[in-house]
C-alpha positions as CSV (number, residue, x, y, z in Angstrom):
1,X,-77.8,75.4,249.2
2,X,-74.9,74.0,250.8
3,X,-74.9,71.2,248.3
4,X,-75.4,73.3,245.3
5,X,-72.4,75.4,246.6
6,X,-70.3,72.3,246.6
7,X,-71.4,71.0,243.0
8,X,-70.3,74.9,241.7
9,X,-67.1,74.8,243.9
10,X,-66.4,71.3,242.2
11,X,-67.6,72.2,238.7
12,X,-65.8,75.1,238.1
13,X,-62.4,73.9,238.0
14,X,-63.4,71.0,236.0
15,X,-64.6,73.2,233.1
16,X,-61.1,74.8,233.7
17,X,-59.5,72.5,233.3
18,X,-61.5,71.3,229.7
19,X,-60.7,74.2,228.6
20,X,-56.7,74.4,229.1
21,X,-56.9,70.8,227.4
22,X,-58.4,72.5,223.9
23,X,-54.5,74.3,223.7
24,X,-54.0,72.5,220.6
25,X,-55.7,70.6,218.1
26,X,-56.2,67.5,217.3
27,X,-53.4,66.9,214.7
28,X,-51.0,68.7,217.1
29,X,-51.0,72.1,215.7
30,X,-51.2,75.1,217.6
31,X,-54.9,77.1,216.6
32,X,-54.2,80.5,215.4
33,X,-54.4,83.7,217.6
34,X,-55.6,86.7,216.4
35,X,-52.3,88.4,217.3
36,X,-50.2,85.9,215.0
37,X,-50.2,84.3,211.7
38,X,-49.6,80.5,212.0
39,X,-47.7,78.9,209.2
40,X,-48.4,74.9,209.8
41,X,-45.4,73.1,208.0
42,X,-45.5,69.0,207.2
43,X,-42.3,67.9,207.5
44,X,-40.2,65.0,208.5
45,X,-37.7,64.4,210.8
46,X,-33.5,62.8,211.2
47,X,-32.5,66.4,211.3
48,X,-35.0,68.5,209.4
49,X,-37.5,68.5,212.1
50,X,-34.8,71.1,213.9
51,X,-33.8,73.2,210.9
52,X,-37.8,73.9,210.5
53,X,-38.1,74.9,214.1
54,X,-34.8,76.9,214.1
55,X,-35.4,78.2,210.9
56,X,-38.9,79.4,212.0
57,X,-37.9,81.0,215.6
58,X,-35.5,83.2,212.9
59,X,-37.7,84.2,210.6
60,X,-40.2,85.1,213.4
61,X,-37.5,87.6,214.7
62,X,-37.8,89.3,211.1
63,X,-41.6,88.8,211.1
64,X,-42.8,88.9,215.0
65,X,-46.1,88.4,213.6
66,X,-45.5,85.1,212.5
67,X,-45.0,81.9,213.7
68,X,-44.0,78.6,212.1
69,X,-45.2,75.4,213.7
70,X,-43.8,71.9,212.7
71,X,-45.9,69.3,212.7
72,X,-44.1,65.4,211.9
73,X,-45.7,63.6,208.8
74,X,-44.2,60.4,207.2
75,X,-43.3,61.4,203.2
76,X,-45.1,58.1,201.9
77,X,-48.1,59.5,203.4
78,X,-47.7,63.2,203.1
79,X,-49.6,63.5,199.4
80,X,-52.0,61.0,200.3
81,X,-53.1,63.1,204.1
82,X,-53.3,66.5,202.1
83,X,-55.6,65.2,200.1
84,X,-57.9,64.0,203.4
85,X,-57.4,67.1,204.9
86,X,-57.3,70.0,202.2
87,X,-61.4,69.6,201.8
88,X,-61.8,69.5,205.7
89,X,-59.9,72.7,205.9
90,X,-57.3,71.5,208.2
91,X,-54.5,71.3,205.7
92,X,-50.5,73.1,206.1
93,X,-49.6,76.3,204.4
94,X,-46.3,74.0,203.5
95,X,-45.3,70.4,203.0
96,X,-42.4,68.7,201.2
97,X,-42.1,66.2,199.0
98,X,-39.1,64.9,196.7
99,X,-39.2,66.5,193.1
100,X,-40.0,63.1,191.3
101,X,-43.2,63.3,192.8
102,X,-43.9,67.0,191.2
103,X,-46.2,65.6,188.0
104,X,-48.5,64.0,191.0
105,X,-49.3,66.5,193.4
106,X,-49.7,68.8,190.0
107,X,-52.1,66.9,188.6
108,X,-54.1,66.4,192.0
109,X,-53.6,70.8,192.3
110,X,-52.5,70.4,195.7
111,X,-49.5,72.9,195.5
112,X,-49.2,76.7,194.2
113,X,-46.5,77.6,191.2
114,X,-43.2,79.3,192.5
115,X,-44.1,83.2,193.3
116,X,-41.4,85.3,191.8
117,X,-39.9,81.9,189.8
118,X,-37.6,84.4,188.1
119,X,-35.8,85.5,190.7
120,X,-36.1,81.5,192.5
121,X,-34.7,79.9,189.6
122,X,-31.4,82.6,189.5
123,X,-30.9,82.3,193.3
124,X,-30.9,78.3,192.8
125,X,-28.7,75.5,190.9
126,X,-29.6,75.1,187.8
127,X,-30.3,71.3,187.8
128,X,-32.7,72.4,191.3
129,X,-34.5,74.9,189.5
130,X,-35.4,72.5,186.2
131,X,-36.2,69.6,188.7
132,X,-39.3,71.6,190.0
133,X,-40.7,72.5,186.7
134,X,-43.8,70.7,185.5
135,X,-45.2,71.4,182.0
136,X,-43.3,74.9,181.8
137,X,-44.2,76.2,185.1
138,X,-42.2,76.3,188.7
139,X,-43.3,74.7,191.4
140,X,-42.2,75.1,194.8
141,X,-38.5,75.7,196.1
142,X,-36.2,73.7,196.2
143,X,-34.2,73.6,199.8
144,X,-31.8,71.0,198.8
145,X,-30.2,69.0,196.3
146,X,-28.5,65.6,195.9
147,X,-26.7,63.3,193.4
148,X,-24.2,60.5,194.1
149,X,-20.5,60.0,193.2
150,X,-17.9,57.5,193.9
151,X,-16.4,56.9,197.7
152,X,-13.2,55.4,197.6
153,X,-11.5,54.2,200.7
154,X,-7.8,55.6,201.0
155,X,-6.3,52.6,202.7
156,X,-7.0,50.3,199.9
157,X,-6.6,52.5,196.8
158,X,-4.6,55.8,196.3
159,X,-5.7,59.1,195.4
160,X,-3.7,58.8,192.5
161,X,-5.5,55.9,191.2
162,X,-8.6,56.7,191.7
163,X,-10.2,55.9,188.2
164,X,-11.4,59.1,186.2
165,X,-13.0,56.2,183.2
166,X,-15.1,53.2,183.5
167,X,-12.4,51.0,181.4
168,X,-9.8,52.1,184.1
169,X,-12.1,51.4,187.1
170,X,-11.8,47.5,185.4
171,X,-8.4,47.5,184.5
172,X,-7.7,48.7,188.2
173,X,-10.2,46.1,189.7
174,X,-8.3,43.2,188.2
175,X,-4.9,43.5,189.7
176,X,-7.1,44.8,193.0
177,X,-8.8,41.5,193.0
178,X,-5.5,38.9,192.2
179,X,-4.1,40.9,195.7
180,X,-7.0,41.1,197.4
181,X,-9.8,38.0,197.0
182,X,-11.8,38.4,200.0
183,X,-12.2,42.0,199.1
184,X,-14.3,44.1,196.3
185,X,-12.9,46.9,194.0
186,X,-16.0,48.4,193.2
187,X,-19.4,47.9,194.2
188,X,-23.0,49.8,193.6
189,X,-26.5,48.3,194.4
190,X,-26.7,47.5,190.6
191,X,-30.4,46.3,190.6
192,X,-31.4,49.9,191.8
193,X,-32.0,52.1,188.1
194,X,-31.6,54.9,190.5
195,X,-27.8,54.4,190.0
196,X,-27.5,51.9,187.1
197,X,-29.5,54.9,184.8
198,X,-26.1,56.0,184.1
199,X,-25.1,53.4,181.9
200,X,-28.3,54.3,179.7
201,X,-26.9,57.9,179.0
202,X,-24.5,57.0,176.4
203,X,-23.8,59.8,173.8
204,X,-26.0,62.1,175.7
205,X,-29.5,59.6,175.7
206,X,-31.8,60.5,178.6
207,X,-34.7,58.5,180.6
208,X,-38.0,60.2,179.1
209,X,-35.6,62.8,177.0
210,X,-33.9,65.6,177.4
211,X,-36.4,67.3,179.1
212,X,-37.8,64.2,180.4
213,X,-41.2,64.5,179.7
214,X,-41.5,62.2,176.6
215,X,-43.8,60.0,178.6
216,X,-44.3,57.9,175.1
217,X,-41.1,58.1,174.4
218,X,-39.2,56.7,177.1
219,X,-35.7,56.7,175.0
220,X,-34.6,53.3,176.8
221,X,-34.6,51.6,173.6
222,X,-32.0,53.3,171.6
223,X,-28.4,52.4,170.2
224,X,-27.1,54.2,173.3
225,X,-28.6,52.7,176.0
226,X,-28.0,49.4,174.4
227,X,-24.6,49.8,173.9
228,X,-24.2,51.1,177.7
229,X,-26.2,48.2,179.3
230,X,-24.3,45.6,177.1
231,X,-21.2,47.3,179.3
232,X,-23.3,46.9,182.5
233,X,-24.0,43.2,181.7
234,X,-20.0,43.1,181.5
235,X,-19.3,44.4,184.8
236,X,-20.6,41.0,186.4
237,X,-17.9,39.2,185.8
238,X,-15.2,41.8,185.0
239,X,-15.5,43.3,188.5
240,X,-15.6,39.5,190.0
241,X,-19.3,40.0,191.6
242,X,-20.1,36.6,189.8
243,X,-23.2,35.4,191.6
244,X,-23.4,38.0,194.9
245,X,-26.4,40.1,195.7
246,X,-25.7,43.7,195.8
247,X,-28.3,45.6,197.3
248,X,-28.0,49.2,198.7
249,X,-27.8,47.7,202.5
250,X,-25.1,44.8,201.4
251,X,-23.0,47.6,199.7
252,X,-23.3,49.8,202.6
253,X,-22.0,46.9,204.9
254,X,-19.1,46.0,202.9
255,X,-17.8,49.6,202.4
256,X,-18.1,50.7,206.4
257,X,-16.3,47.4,207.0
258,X,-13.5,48.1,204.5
259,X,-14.1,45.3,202.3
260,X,-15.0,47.3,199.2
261,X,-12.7,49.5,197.7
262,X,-14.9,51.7,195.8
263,X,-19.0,52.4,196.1
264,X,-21.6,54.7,194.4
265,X,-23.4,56.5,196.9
266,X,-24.6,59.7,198.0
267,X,-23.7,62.6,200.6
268,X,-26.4,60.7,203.3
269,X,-23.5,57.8,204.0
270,X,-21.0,60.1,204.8
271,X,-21.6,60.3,208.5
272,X,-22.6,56.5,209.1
273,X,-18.8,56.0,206.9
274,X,-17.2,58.5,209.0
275,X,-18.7,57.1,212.4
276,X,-17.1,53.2,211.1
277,X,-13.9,55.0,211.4
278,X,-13.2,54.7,207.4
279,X,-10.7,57.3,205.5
280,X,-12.6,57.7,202.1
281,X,-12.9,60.2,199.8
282,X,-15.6,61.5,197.1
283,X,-15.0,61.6,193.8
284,X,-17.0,61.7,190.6
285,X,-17.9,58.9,188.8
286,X,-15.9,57.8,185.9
287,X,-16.8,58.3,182.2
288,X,-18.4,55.9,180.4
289,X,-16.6,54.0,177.2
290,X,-15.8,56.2,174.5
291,X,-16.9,59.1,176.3
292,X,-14.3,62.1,178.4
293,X,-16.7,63.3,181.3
294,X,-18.0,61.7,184.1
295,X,-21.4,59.9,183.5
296,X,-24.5,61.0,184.1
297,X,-25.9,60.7,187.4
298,X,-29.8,61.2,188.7
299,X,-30.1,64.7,190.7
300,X,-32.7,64.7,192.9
301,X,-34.2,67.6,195.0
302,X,-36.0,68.0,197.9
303,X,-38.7,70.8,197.2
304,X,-40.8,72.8,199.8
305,X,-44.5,73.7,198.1
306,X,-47.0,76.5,199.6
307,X,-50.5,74.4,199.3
308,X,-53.6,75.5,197.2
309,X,-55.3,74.7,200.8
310,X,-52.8,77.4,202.5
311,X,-55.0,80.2,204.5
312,X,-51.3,82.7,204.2
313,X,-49.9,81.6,200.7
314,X,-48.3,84.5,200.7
315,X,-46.4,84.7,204.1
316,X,-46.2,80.8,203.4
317,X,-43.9,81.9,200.2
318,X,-42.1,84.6,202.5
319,X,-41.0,81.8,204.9
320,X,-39.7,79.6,201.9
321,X,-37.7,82.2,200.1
322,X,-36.1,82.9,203.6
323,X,-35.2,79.4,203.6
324,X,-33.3,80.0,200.6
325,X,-30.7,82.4,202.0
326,X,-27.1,81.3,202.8
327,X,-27.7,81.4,206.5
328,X,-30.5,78.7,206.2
329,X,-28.7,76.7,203.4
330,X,-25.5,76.4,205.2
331,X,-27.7,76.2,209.0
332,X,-29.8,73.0,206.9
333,X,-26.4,71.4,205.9
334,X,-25.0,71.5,209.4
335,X,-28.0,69.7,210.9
336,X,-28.8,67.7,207.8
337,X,-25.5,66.9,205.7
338,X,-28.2,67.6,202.6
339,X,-26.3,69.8,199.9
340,X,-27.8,73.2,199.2
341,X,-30.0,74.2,196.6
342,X,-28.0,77.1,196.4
343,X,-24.1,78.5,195.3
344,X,-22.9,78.6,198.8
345,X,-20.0,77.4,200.9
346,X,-20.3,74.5,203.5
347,X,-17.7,73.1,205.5
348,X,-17.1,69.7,204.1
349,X,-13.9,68.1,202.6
350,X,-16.1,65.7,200.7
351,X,-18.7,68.8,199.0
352,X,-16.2,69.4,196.2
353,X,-16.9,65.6,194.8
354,X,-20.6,65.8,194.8
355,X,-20.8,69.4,193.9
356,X,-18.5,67.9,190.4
357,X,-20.8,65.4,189.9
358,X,-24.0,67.5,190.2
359,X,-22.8,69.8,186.9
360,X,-23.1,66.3,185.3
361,X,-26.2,65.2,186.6
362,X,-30.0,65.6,185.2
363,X,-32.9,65.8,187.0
364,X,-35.1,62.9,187.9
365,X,-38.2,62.8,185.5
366,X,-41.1,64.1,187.2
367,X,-43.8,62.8,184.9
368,X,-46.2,60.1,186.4
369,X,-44.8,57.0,184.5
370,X,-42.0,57.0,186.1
371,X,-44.3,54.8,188.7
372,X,-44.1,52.5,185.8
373,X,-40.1,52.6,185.6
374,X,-39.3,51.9,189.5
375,X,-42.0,49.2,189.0
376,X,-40.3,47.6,185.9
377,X,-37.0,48.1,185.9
378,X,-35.7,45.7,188.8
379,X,-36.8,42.8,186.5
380,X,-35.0,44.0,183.8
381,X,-31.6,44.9,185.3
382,X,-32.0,41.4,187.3
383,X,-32.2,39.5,183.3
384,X,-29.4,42.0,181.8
385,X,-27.2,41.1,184.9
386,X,-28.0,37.3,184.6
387,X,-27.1,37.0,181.2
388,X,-30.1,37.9,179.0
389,X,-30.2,39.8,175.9
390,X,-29.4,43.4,176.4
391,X,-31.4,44.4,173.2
392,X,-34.5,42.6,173.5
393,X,-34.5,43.1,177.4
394,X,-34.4,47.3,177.1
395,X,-36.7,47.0,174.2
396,X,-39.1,45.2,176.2
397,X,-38.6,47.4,179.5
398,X,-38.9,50.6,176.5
399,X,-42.6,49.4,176.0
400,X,-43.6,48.7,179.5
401,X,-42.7,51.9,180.9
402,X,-44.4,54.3,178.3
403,X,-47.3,56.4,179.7
């Protein structure tokens, strides 16, 4: 008896403590209670991790019954893990993903359209709300918005001259460069078509068309964006490159060090610039030849999507619209330094540049073949730049990225 006493004494705090171990699950979520409504949200993290948990212990003061729990998953695996987990039925009510991505996670019918995409597509930017559409249909919401424009340090060009054209940017760069030869006047990572697209939108011409779905049609071919990269090939020497490689981590190096007077970029360098202690200011980019606006930029936007595998779509959609509000744009800014998806006021000198340069932007095609185009397109910027010709090179590039 005595020792049976003592295995009981012994084994119930052991099955105690099993049980306070089963708290969460295995993935790190917290299991439902009967009392609340779980919303499980993939998301990432540099700053967004703590808008999603602020954001969710304020919308749980509006909805007690709710609660929103963050769970940390890498974006180039996010698509791929939902569709792992959406069959085992352990998939979130919410994950992100950038709006290129849409025509993929369509196609596989991992996310819900936009409930109420009306009143979604009013309360958002315009370029936001046609980023997230997908063969006429809404998809998601978008929390945030980006484009690039043109920095320009202060100490080595003025306000004043800060080129409003293309032609004036070179005319500019070549007294900049007889003053100044261990410096640049301009630089962009010009291999990247995620900035060089703009010389292909000449006279209006867009990647994949207007609405940039043409997936057979991928308009790089045309008079316009001939003419534009012919210009592009001409910047090599113009702008005194010659022979250096420019890639986004070279150009970020020589702007923070104050060796480069002028850089495309985007709204993410503005604290790493800030913290190197450089005065710059934001502009937007210069027109092209022949033309009186600024070119065309990519827009991207960073959408939030309510899964087909959600078990609340519904409060799932009430959490992303609350997202939406000014309080939660301008609380996602503060944390973030994304721009919002929405008309509201943030406090940043450099907003007024971007938020310019977003009214000239378009969004980034969504359609699958544009796999084809990030894929492609480094070879053929590399030949343009190196001397090759423009015409047969975009012809070619035209042809490999249909689909």
């Amino acid at each position: 008896m005595k020792t049976i006493r003592r295995i009981a004494l012994f084994t119930v705090p052991l099955i105690a403590l099993f049980l306070s171990g089963c708290g969460k699950n295995k993935d790190g979520s917290v299991p439902a209670k009967q009392d609340k409504i779980h919303i499980r949200v993939w998301e990432t993290d540099g700053g967004i991790d703590e808008f999603i948990k602020q954001a969710g212990k304020e919308f749980s003061k509006l909805r007690p019954d709710v609660a929103v729990d963050y769970i940390y998953v890498g974006l180039p695996a996010m698509v791929e893990t939902l569709e792992i987990d959406a069959p085992a039925g352990v998939a979130p009510d919410i994950i992100t993903s950038p709006h290129d991505t849409l025509g993929i996670i369509v196609s596989k019918n991992l996310v819900l359209p936009t409930r109420n995409p009306g009143d979604i597509s009013r309360k958002v930017l315009g370029a936001c709300s046609k980023a997230l559409t997908y063969n006429g249909t809404m998809y998601g919401y978008p929390v945030s918005a980006e484009t690039y424009a043109l920095f320009y340090n202060k100490k080595l060009i003025k306000e004043q001259d800060v080129p409003k054209t293309w032609d004036a940017l070179v005319g500019w760069s070549g007294e900049f460069i007889a003053n100044n030869p261990r410096r640049y006047p301009f630089v962009m990572d010009f291999m990247n078509m995620y900035y060089s697209v703009i010389f292909t939108t000449m006279n209006g011409n867009r990647l994949y068309g207007e609405s940039g779905s043409e997936g057979q049609n991928p308009h790089m071919g045309t008079k316009d964006a001939i003419r534009g990269m012919e210009f592009f090939q001409s910047l090599r020497e113009k702008l005194g490159i010659g022979s250096t490689e420019l890639n986004t981590a070279t150009c970020d190096g020589l702007f923070s060090s104050g060796n480069a007077a002028m850089y495309v970029t985007g709204l993410w360098n503005v604290k790493p610039f800030e913290k190197a202690g450089i005065d710059f200011g934001v502009a937007a980019l210069p027109s092209l030849p022949g033309e009186n606006k600024p070119a065309a930029s990519f827009s991207g936007t960073r959408g939030m999507f309510v899964t087909a595998a959600s078990k609340h779509p519904d409060v799932a959609a009430d959490f992303l619209e609350f997202l939406l509000t000014p309080e939660m744009q301008q609380l996602r800014f503060s944390l973030t330094g994304a721009m919002p998806s929405i008309d509201t006021a943030v406090s940043s000198k450099y907003m007024a540049g971007f938020t310019k340069q977003l009214g000239y932007a378009f969004p980034m095609p969504s359609i699958p073949a544009m796999g084809n185009m990030w894929s492609e397109s480094s070879e053929t910027l590399r030949n343009i730049w190196n001397g090759a010709d423009v015409a047969e090179e975009m012809r070619l590039l035209n042809e490999k990225i249909k689909g």
